[in-house]
C-alpha positions in Angstrom: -37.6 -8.0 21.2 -41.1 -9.1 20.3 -44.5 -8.1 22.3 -47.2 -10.4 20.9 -50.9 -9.4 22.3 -54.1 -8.8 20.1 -56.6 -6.1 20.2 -58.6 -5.6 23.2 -56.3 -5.9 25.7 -54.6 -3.0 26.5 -52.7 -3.1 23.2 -52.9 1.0 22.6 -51.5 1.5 26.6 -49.2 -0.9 26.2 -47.6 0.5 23.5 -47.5 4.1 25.3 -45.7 2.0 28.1 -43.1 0.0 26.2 -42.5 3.0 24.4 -41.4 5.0 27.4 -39.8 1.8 29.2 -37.3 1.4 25.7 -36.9 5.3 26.3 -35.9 4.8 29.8 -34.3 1.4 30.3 -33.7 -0.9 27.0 -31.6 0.8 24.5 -34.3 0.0 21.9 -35.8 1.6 18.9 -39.8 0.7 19.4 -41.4 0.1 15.9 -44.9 -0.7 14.9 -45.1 -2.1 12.0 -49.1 -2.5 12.2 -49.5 1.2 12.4 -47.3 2.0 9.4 -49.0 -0.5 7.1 -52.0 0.3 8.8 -51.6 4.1 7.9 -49.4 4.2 4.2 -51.6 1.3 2.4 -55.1 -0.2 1.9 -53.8 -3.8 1.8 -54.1 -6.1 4.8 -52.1 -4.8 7.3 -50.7 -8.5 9.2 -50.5 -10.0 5.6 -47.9 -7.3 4.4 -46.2 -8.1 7.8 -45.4 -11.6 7.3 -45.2 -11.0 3.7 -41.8 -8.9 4.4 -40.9 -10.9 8.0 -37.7 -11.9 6.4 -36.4 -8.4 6.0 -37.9 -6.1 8.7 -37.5 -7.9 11.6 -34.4 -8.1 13.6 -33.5 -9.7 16.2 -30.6 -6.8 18.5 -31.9 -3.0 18.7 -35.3 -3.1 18.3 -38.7 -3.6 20.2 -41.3 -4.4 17.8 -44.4 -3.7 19.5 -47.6 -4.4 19.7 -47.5 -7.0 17.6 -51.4 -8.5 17.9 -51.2 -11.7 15.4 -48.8 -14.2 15.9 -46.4 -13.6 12.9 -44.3 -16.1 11.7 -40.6 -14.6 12.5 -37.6 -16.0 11.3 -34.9 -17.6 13.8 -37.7 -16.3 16.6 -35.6 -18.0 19.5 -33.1 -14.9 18.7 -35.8 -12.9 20.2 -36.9 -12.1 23.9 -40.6 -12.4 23.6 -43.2 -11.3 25.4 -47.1 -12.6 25.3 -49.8 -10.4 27.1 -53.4 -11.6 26.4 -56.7 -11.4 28.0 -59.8 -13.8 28.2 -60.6 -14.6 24.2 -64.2 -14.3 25.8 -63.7 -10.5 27.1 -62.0 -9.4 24.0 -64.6 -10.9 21.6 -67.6 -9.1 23.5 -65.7 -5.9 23.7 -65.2 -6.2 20.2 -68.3 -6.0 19.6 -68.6 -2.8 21.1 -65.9 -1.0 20.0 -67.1 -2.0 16.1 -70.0 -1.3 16.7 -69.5 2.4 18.3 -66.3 3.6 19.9 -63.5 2.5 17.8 -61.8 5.7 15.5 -62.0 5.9 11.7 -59.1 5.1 10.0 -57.2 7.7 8.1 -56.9 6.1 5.1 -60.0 6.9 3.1 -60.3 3.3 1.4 -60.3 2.1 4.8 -62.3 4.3 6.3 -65.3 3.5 3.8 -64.7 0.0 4.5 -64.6 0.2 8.4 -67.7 2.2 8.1 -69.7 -0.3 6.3 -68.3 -3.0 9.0 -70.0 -0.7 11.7 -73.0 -0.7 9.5 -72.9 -4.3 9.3 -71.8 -5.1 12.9 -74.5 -2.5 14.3 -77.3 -4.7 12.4 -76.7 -7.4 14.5 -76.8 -8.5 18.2 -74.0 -9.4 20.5 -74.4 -13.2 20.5 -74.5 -13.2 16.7 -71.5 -11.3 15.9 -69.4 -13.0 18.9 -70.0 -16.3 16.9 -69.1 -14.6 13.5 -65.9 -13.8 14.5 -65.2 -16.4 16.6 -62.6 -18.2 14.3 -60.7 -15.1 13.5 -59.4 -14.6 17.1 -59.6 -18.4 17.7 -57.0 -19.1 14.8 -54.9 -16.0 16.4 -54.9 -17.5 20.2 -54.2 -20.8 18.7 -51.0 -19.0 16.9 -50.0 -17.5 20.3 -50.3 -20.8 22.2 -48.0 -22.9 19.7 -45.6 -19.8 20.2 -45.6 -20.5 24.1 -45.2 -24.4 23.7 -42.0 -23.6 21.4 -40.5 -21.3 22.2 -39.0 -19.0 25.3 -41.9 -16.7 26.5 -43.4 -14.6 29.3 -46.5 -14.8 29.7 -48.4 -11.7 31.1 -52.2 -11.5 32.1 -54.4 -8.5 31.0 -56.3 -9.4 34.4 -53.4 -9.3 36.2 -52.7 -5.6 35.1 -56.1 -4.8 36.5 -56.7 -6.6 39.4 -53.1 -6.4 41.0 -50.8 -3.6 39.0 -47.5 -3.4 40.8 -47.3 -7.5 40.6 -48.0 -7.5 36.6 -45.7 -4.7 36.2 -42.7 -6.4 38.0 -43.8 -9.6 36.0 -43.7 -7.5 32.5 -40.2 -5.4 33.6 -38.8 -9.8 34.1 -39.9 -10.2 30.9 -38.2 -6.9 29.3 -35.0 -8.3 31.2 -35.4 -5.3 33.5 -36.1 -4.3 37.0 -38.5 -1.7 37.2 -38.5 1.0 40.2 -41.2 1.7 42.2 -41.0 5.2 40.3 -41.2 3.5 37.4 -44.5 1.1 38.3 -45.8 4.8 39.6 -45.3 6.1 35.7 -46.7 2.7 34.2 -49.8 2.6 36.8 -50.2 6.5 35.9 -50.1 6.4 32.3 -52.8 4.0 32.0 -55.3 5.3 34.7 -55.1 2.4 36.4 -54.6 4.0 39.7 -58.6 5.7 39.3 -61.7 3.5 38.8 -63.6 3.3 35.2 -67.5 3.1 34.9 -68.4 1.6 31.9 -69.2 4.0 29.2 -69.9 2.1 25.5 -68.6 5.5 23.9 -65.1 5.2 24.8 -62.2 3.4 24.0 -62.0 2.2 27.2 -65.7 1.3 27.5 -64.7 -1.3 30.8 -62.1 -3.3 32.5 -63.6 -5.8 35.1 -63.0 -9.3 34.0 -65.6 -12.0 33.0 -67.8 -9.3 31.1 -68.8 -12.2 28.7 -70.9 -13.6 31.4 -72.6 -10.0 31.8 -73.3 -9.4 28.4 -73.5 -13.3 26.3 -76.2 -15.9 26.4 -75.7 -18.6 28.3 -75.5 -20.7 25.0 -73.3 -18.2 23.8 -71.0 -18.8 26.6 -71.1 -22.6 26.5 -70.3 -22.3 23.1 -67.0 -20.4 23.5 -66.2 -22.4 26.2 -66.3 -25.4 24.3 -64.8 -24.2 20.5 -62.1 -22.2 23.1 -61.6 -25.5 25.3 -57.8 -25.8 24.2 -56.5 -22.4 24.0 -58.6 -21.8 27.9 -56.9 -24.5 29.4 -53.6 -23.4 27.9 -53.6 -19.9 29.1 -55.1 -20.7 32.4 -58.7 -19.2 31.8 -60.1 -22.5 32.1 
């Protein structure tokens, strides 16, 4: 089973979920490959992914999740797959912030002095600047994501969803797991990620906010435009347009 998402959307809960929702219900050993790559070398973490597709993905016993780029995997249609993103808008602005000031050091000490001059760099300059800059990045990855939806057999599951309407997405995400979740079990999901308490937005945690459309709060309005039209395609094709 595949979970494709990217960072910024509820990717660390969502592991904590799927983790305990294999535990419970699947019969599935979750892996994440990102965080072992991530945490054993300094090389880029997706590249050694697809590097080694051919041999460490497979398709019965496993839940490999979160995957947040949209890796090439061999004979993917063997594979029940899963797609949760949020507004490319939202998750560029709060990338910004968590760069900039909440995100955690890596343990790796090359990458650790790397990040930290990123944060140097990213702290120098303003919102609308660095939304622009890395603009093609996450553009290239929802554009990967989108051909993997037009190809092949998805789910598709809304961040906003999770946080404007929980038991709804959670039924939605349990359809795409092949499972029916129990009202005990939405309880657990809804617990584990706080979703059943409100969150004031705090820029020095992880979770600095959750209400969508904070690009409009915190962009230009030529910033906005801008995304609006380089994003026109991928918008439209997820429904944020």
């Amino acid at each position: 089973m595949l979970f494709f998402t990217v960072h910024k959307c509820a990717s660390t809960y969502v592991r904590k979920a799927l983790r305990h929702l294999a535990d419970e219900h699947l019969d599935l050993v979750p892996v994440n490959f990102a965080a072992f790559y991530h945490n054993t070398t300094a090389a880029d973490t997706y590249e050694q992914i697809q590097a080694n597709a051919d041999r460490i993905f497979r398709p019965m016993g496993y839940l490999y999740a979160p995957v947040r780029h949209p890796v090439v995997v061999p004979n993917i249609d063997d594979y029940r797959i899963v797609i949760m993103l949020r507004d490319p808008r939202d998750v560029l602005t709060s990338l910004y912030y968590s760069l900039a000031i909440s995100h955690g050091l890596p343990p790796n000490a090359e990458r650790k002095r790397d990040f930290l001059q990123m944060r140097s760099e990213v702290q120098q300059q303003d919102i609308d600047t660095f939304v622009r800059e890395y603009l093609p990045l996450y553009q290239e990855r929802y554009e990967g994501f989108l051909r993997v939806a037009q190809k092949h057999n998805c789910t598709f599951i809304r961040y906003e969803d999770m946080i404007s309407d929980f038991e709804p997405w959670a039924r939605q995400l349990g359809t795409g797991l092949g499972i029916e979740l129990t009202s005990a079990d939405i309880a657990h999901l809804e617990r584990l990620g706080g979703f059943d308490r409100p969150v004031e937005e705090n820029v020095s945690k992880h979770i600095r906010q959750r209400t969508p459309g904070d690009h409009l709060r915190k962009l230009t309005p030529e910033t906005v435009a801008f995304l609006n039209e380089q994003l026109g395609p991928v918008l439209r094709g997820f429904g944020y347009a």
